[in-house]
Every structure is written in C-alpha cells, then in structure tokens.
C-alpha positions, 0 to 999 in steps of 0.5 A: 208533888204540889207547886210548894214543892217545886217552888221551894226546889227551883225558886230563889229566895224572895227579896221581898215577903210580907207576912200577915197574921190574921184573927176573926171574930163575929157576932150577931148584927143587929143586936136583939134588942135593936134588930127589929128597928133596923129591919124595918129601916132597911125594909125587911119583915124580921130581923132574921131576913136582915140578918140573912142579907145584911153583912158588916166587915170591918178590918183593923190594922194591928200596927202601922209599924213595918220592920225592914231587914236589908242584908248587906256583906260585912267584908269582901274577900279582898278584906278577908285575905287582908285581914288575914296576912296581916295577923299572919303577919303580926305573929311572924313579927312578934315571933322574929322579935322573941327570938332577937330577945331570945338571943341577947338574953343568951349572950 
C-alpha cells in the first residue's frame, strides 16, 4: 500500500491545493549558424563541448490569474427547520381557509 493510499484513507481534505499544469519544450542551444561564436566566447574548443556544458532554462508563467473558491453554508439548520414550519405552516393555513370557504358555500 503506497502513502497515496493512506493519505487519501486518513488525511482530511485539503484547505488549500495548487495545482499546476506544465509543458516542456527544448531545443538545441546554440544555434548552428552561431554555435561556433558562442563556443569560442565561452572558451570552448567546439560547439559540441558548449553544448555539453552549457544550459538555458527559461520559466514562463501561463497566467497570473488565480481562481479562489471559498465554500461557505448556505443555511444553518436553525434556517432549515424554520424554513420548514413555515411552508408547514402556510399549507395548514391555506387548508383551514378552503375548508371555511368550503362551509360558507355549503350553507
């Protein structure tokens, strides 16, 4: 069992998460038709040993926007059991007035 596994198991779930996409790309550096220039500068024998030794990283950010999602209760269960008794309520009422009508109609 790997510690995914328990993590998932017996860790809550997290209040914070990032989550980042990534994508690489490379080329050849230097280019050939200036490799040889750029060797000499950096005293190297052939472009081939610069290129060997030498290394550019370069990191971009795809967007500076950041979504933030904060969950919050809608209602607590004071408002749900109130909320409750009063449709209870209205259709008690609504019920106790049809039957009135019904009454006065029979009459």
């Amino acid at each position: 069992m790997g510690i995914g596994a328990l993590c998932d198991a017996d860790c809550a779930e997290p209040c914070d998460e990032i989550k980042y996409t990534t994508q690489t790309t490379f080329a050849y550096f230097p280019p050939a038709h200036i490799g040889e220039a750029y060797a000499r500068s950096f005293g190297f024998n052939s472009t081939e040993k610069f290129r060997e030794n030498f290394l550019i990283a370069e990191f971009y950010v795809e967007s500076l926007v950041m979504i933030t999602v904060e969950e919050v209760r809608d209602m607590e269960i004071i408002d749900l059991i109130s909320n409750i008794g009063g449709i209870v309520g209205f259709y008690l009422g609504e019920t106790e007035t049809a039957r009135i009508c019904l009454i006065f109609l029979h009459s």
